[in-house]
Every structure is written in structure tokens, then in C-alpha cells.
N, C-alpha and C positions, 0 to 999 in steps of 0.2 A: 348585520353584515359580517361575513367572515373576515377573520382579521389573520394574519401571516406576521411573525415575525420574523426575521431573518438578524440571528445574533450568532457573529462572527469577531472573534477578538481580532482575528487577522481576516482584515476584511477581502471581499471578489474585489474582483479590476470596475473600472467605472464599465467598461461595457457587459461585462455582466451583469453588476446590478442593474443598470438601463435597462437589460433584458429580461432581467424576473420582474420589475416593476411593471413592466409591458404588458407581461405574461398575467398577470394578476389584474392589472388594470382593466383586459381584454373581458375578463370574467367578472368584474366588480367586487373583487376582494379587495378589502384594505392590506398595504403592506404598511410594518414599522421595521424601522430600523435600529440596530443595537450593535454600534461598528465601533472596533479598535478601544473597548471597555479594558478595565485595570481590576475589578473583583467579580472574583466568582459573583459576590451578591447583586451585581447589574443583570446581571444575566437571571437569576432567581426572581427579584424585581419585575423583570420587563416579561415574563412568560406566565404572566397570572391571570390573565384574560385573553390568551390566544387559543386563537382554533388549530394553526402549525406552525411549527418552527424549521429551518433548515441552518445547520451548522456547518462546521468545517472542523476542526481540531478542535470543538469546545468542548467543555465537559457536559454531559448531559446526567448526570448522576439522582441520586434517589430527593435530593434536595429540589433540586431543578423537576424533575419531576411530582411532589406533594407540592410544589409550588403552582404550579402549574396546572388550574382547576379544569380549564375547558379544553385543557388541550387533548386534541384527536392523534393526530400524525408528526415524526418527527423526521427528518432527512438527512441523513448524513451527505452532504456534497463530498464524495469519495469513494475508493472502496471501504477500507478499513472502518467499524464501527465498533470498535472495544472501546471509543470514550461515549457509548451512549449504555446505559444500565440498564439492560435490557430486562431483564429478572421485575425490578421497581416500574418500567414502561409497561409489561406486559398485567403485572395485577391491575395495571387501571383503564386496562384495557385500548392504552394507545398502542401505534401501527407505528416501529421504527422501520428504515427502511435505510440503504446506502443506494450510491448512481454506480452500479458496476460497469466497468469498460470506459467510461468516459475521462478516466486519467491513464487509462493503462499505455499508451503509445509515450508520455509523458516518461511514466516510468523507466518503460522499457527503453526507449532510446538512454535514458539516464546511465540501467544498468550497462549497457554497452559503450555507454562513456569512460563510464569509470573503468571499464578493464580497459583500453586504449589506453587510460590516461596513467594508470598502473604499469603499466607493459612497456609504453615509451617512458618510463621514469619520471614522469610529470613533464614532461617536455623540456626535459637538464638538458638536451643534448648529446649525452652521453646517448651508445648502443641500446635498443629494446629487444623486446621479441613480437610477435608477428601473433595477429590470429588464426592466421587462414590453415585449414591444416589441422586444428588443435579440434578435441574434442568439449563438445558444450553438453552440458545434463542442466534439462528445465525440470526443478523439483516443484510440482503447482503448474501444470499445462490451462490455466484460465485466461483471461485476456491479455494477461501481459503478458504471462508466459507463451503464447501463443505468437504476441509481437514478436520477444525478444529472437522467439526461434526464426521466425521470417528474417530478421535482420540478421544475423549470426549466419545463415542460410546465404547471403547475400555476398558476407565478408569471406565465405569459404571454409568454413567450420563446419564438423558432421555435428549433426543435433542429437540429442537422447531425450527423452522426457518420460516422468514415472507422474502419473495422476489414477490412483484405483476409482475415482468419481466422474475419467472422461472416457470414451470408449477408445478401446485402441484404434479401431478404425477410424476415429475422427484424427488423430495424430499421424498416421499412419497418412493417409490421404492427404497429410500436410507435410510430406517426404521427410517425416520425423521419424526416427527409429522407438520403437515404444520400450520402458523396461515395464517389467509388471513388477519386478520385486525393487526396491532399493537400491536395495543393497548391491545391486548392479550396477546402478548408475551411477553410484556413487564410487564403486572401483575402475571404471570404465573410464571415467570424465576427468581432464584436468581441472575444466572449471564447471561448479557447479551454480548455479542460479535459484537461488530461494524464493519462492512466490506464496508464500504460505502463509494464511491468517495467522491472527494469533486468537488461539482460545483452549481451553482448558487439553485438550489432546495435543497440541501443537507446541507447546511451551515449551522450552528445553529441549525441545526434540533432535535438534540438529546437535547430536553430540560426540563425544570422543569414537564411538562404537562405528557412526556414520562417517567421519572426518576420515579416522587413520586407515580408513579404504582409500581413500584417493590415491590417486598415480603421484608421481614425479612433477615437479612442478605444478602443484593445485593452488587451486585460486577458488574460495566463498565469496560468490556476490548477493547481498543482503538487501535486496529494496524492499523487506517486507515488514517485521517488527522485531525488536531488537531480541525481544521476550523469548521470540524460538530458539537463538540459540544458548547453549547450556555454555556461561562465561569459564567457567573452572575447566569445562573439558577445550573452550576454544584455547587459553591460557596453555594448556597442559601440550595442544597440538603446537603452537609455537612454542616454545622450548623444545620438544623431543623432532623437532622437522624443518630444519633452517630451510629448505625449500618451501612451506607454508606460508596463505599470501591470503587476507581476509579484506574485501571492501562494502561497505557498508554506508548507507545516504542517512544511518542514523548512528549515533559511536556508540560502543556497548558502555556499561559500567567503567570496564576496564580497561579504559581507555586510556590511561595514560602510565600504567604498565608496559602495553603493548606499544605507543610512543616512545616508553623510556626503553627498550628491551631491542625492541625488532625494526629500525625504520628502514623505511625503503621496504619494507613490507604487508603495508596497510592503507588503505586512503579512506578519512571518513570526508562525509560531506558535514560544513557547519552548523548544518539541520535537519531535520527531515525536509525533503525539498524534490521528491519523486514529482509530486504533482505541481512544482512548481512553474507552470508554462502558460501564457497567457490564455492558447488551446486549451489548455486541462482547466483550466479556473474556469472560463467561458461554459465550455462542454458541459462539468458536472454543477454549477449554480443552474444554467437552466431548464436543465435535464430534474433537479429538484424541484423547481418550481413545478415544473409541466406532472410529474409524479402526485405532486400535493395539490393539485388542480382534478389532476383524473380519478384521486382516489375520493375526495370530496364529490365529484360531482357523479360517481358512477361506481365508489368502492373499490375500484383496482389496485390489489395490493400486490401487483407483480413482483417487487422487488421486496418484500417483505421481508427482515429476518431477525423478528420475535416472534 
């Protein structure tokens, strides 16, 4: 019998699990479970006879995988898949994969939180300032970027978005103004919106070169990995720009320079917590499942990306 494990240190909502249970029961797969574990080595333990696994925030690394003899498929429940080792999965020939789009509304309402909640100063009472009006640049036009511009669309903000991987006319046709170069949007926009993986070209990338373009009153919103942005050049843009305003659903390094230095300038969230929505939990658990069902039983590696 194929066996599924689903090892989550932070475990889905009960109705999601009920729903990959279902999902699996429907096909006569066995599912285990490996929920709210404390060492890496439960998780190494428990994947030594599975045919797939689907995670969440675990680490899925080269241990986990040499541990793991039969295993075929792994799933990230998310977008981001930098905690799966992709390099270690692909020599043994398993099939990692993430659930794109199925937290992205998650997100994106998130990122549009936080600049509200920035704007009206945490809700002191004190005077804010206003979206509607202001310019927005979506850096990463993929599903959330896609949301966040509908909803900023909505509040009355012109949208910008610079993506060389989506066609202009798909933006374009989303009454989005396209940049082709950057370094456009990024002079162009008070606030900018980061959607960008993290992986070996995207690291650092969001740097001093990029920042000290922005207009007058700029604002970074970061719901992607903390990795992209280059800490020394963000550091460097608060000091030399008392109008400089970074919000982030993950806190960089320096986080508490930026505390001590600049408040009233900054909001992280106490976690990463973009997909944190009963929706987004439901959506991508069994959106995994249904992946590791189609690809067992027919090969489909749509979402593939090892």
C-alpha cells in the first residue's frame, strides 16, 4: 500500500487534515501522521518507509532525504520551497513540488494590511496618511503579486509591476502599468512590494542601488524572504533617509537596530504568518494531497520545481 506521510511541526487546521485524510482514504493510500514533533530526528525517523510526504515550514534537507529510502514525491504545502534540498531530492530522483497560488490571497491581503496599519500609525490615533492616490510597484507580478495589485486597484492607488518572466500584456490587460526595467519602478513608486523567491539570483538583491531610487515617502513591503533583502544596504537606507519605512511579515537580522534607531518606522510581524489563514492552510494541505495522488497515480509533475 502506498503510505503518505504528512510531517508538519506546525501542524494544518483539523479541517484540513480531515480533508487529506479523505483525499487519500478515497484512493486507498495510507496516511501517518507526524504533527507538532520537537527534533529534527522525528521527522528523519518517520520518512524511512514512505512513498510521500507533504510539509509545511519543515526542513526537508539532505538527512531527511538519505533517510528516506522509498520515498517518491515531496510537497511543499506553500509557495516558498527553499526548506526542501532540492540538489539532495533530485540525485535520488524524487519529485519536489510547492502548491502555487493557494496561499497567495492570504498573502497579499496581509501585505496590504500592513501598509494600512503603518500608515494609520498602528491605530495611536494620532493622524495617518491615505493610500488612494499613491503609487504602488509589484516587484514579482505572480499570484500574489497579481492579488495585491487588484486590491491596491481597488483602494485607489496606480499599480506598476516589473516581472521579465510575465508577458506585458498579461499585466497590461490587468490595468497595470508594466516597467520592463527596474529600475523604473522602483524610482516611480512610493511603495514597493516584494514577491520574489529566494534563491541563489534573488538574494541580496533588493539593495542600496534599488532603494535610494524611490521617491519621497517610500515604503518596502516584504512578504517574501527575508534573504532578498541586502541588510547592510537596508540599514544604510535608514540612516541616510528619515522618510524610509520597511514592513516585513518576517524581521530581518537587524531587527533590533532598526527598533532601536528608527520607530515608527517599521512593522514586522511576530512570524512569518503570510499564509496564516484558515483559507490558506485548508487551500494548500489539500491541494498537496490531490498533487501527490495525481502524480502517483498518472505521473503529473505540473508543479514540479526540481
Amino acid at each position: 500500500m502506498t503510505k503518505i506521510l504528512l510531517g508538519t511541526e506546525k501542524p494544518f487546521a483539523k479541517e484540513a487534515v480531515e480533508g487529506i485524510t479523505k483525499i487519500f482514504e478515497d484512493v486507498g493510500f495510507q496516511l501517518v501522521k507526524l504533527e507538532k514533533y520537537t527534533n529534527q530526528s522525528d521527522l528523519i525517523n518517520a520518512v524511512k518507509d514512505v512513498d510521500g510526504l507533504i510539509i509545511r515550514s519543515d526542513i526537508v534537507d539532505k538527512e531527511v532525504i538519505a533517510a528516506a529510502k522509498n520515498l517518491k514525491i515531496v510537497v511543499r504545502a506553500g509557495a516558498g520551497y527553499d526548506n526542501i534540498d532540492l540538489t539532495a531530492a533530485s540525485s535520488k530522483g524524487i519529485v519536489a513540488m510547492n502548491t502555487p497560488g493557494q496561499n497567495a490571497n492570504a498573502v497579499a491581503e496581509l501585505a496590504v494590511g500592513m501598509m494600512l496599519y503603518l500608515n494609520r500609525n498602528g491605530f495611536n490615533g494620532s493622524a495617518g496618511t491615505e493610500l488612494r492616490g499613491k503609487k504602488l510597484g509589484i516587484h514579482a507580478y505572480g499570484h500574489v503579486g497579481k492579488i495585491i495589485g487588484h486590491i491596491a486597484k481597488g483602494l485607489g492607488m496606480k499599480v506598476y509591476a516589473h516581472d521579465p518572466f510575465i508577458d506585458k500584456v498579461i499585466i497590461e490587460n490587468d490595468g497595470v502599468v508594466c516597467e520592463e526595467d527596474v529600475k523604473d519602478l522602483y524610482k516611480k513608486c512610493e511603495y514597493i512590494s516584494v514577491n520574489l523567491p529566494a534563491n541563489d539570483k534573488t538574494r541580496d538583491s533588493i539593495n542600496a542601488g534599488l532603494l535610494s531610487l524611490m521617491p519621497k515617502g517610500a515604503t518596502l513591503v516584504n512578504t517574501a524572504r527575508k534573504e532578498i533583502i541586502h541588510e547592510e544596504s537596508l540599514l544604510k537606507i535608514f540612516e541616510e533617509r528619515a522618510d524610509f519605512r520597511y514592513i516585513s511579515d518576517i524581521a530581518p537580522d537587524c531587527k533590533d537596530q532598526i527598533a532601536s534607531k528608527y520607530p515608527g518606522r517599521f512593522f514586522f510581524t511576530p512570524k512569518k504568518m503570510g499564509a496564516q489563514t484558515a483559507e490558506a492552510n485548508i487551500n494548500a494541505g489539500l491541494a498537496a494531497a490531490r498533487q501527490i495522488v495525481s502524480f502517483i497515480q498518472t505521473g503529473d509533475k505540473t508543479f514540479q520545481v526540481n
